[in-house]
N, C-alpha and C positions, 0 to 999 in steps of 0.2 A: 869281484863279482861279475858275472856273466850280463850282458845287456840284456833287457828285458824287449823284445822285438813284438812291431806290431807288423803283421802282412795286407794288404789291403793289393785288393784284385779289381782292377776295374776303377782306372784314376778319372772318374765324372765327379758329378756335382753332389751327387750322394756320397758316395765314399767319403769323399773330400770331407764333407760337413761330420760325417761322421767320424775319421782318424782326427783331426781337431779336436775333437771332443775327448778323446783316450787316448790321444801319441804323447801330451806333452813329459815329460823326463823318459820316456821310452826311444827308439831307433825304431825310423818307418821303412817298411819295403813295400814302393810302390813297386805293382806289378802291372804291364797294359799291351793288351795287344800291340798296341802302335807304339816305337820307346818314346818318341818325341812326345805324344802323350802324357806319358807318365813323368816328363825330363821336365816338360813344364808344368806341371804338379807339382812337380816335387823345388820349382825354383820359387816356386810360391809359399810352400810351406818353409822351408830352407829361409825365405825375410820375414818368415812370419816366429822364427825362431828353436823349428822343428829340426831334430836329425834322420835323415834321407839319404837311401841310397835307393836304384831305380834296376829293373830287369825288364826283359822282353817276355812276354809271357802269353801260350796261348791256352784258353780253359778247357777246348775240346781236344789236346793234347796231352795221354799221362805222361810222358815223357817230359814237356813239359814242366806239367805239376810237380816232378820229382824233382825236376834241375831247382825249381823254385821255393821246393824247400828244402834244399841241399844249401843252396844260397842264403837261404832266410836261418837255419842252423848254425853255418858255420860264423853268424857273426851276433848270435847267442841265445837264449831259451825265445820260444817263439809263446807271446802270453797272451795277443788278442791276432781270432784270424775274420774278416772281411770282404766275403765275396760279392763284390758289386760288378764282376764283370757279365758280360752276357751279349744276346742277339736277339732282335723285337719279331715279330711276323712281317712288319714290312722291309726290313735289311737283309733277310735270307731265306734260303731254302729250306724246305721242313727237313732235310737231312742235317744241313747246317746246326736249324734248333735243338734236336734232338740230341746232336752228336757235342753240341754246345752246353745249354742250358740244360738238358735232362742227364746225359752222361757224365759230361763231366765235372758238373757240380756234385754229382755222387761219389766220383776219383776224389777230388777235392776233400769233400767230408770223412772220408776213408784214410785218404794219405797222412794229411793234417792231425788226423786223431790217433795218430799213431805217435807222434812228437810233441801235442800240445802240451804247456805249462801246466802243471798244479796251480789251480785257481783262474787257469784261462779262460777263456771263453771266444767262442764263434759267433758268426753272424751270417746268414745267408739272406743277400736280398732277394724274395721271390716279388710275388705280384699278384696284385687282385684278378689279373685274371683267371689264378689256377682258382678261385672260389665260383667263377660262373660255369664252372665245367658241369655243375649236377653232380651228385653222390654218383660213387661206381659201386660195382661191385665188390666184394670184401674181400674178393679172388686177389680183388687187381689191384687194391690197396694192398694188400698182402705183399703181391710180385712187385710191386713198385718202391715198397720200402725194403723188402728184406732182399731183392734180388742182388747177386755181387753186380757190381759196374759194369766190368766189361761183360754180363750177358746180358742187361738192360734193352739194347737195341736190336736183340732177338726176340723179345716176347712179344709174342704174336700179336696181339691189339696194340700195340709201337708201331711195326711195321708195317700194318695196316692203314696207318694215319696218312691222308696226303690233300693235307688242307695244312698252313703255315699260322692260324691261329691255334687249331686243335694240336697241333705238333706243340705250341709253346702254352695253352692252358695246360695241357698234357705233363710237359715240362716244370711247369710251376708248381703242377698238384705234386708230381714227384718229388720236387725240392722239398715239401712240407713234410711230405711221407719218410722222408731220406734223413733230416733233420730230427723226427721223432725217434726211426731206428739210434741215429748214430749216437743220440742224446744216452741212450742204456753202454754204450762204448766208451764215450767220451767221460763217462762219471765214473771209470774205473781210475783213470787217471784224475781225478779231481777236477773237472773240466766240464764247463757248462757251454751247450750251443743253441741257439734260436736262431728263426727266421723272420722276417717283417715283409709284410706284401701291400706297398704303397698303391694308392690310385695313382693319379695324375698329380705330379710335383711338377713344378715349374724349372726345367733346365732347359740348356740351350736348344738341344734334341724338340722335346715338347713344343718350347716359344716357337720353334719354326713350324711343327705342325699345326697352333693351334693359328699361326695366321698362315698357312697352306692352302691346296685345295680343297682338307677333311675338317678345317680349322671350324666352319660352323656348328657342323656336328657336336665337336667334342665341345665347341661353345654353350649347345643346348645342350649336353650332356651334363657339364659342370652345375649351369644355372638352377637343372632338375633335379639337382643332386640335394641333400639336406644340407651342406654346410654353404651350398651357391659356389661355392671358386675351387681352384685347384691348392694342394697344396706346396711348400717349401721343403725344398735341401736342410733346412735346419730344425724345421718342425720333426723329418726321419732321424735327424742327428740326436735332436733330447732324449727321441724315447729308445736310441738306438743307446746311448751313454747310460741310460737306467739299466736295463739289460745287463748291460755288457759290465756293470760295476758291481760293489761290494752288498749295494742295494737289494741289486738283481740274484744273489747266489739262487735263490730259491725258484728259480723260472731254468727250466731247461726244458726241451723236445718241446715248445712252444710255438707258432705262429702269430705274429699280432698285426693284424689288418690296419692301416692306416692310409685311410680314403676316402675320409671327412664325409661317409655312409651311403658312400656310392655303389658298395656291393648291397648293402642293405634296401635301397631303393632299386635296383635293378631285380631282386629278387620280388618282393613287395608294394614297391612303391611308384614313383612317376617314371622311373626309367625302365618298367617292363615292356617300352616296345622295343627294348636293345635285344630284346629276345628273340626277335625274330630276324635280326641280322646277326647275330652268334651262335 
């Protein structure tokens, strides 16, 4: 029998919690921008009893994407796939995000669903921020999920964007859009995909910003927020394992918000003065 592979893109605290939850008897292919990244990822799961092997991987590259699942193929069916890789508003350029998080998470969903397992299933991490973006037009939902990849970065309200958050709510709203399209692709093959768009978890990333220079903000962010605190890498990981299992068949082209109802207060509630700084 062929191993049953799991691909995980983007070896952070999230993925992490989350291939834990769905690698055990499976073979994991970390994938991460940086390999040392992924090398120690993968030396963690490897004592933790996990089988691992590790690739360089960049997500706004199709080329890339293809070596990556040439790699993840040739060492056997690919059953669950895990994009947690990506770039925030404050690490890059809005060319960076788009060419990043909006493009090539779309390669991704396209290439992937062309090889995924009978009974596999996807994951895309997006983000509560693509839900503070406001309804678009139904033009631009349209072009954003049905558009092919590589003409994504030509549509004219894309290239108009040159602000590094609206590049990556932009980006997130697409990953949703992209994820409902591909959900009608991915079910020809027996193959289910969803996405999750966390607020604030707690990783290393976050812990440093929230004691930073922006640290208080996002302090009175949280406390405003309905649940009061940020959430965990594992708290993504349970409801990321329901999904992604035998439980879940019946969820695909789904998003599921988990942000302990911080977008819900930011639209409604104590934190609609975030509206005037987004």
């Amino acid at each position: 029998m062929k191993k049953e592979i799991v691909v995980l893109t983007g070896a952070g605290s999230i993925g992490m919690a989350i291939v834990r939850r769905v690698g055990a008897g499976k073979h994991i292919v970390l994938a991460d921008y940086k390999k040392e990244n992924a090398e120690k990822s993968a030396l963690i799961l490897e004592q933790a009893g996990f089988s691992v092997s590790t690739i360089q991987f960049d997500l706004s590259s199709k080329e890339s994407i293809l070596n990556l699942i040439d790699f993840a193929t040739e060492q056997g069916d690919v059953k669950y796939l895990i994009n947690a890789a990506g770039v925030s508003p404050s690490q890059a350029s809005v060319q960076e995000i788009l060419k990043t998080d909006l493009y090539g998470t779309a390669v991704l969903l396209e290439e992937f669903g062309k090889v995924i397992a009978v009974q596999g299933s996807g994951l895309v991490i997006s983000s509560q921020s693509g839900h503070r973006l406001g309804p678009l037009a139904q033009e631009e939902s349209d072009l954003l999920a049905t558009t092919e990849p590589d003409k994504l970065l030509d549509l004219p309200f894309i290239k108009s964007i040159d602000d590094t958050l609206k590049a990556y709510q932009y980006s997130k709203r697409c990953n949703v859009l992209k994820v409902m399209f591909e959900a009608t692709r991915w079910a020809k093959r027996g193959a289910t995909v969803n996405s999750l768009s966390p607020g604030i978890i707690i990783t290393p990333l976050a812990s440093d910003e929230l004691k930073g220079p922006r640290g208080e903000g996002y302090r009175k962010m949280l406390q405003s927020s309905p649940s009061k605190r940020a959430g965990t890498p594992d708290e993504v990981g349970d409801l990321a394992q329901f999904i992604m299992s035998e439980k879940g068949r019946f969820i695909t082209g789904a998003d599921f918000l988990i942000d302990g109802g911080t977008t819900a207060s930011y639209w409604y509630g104590d934190l609609q003065y975030l509206k005037q700084t987004h």
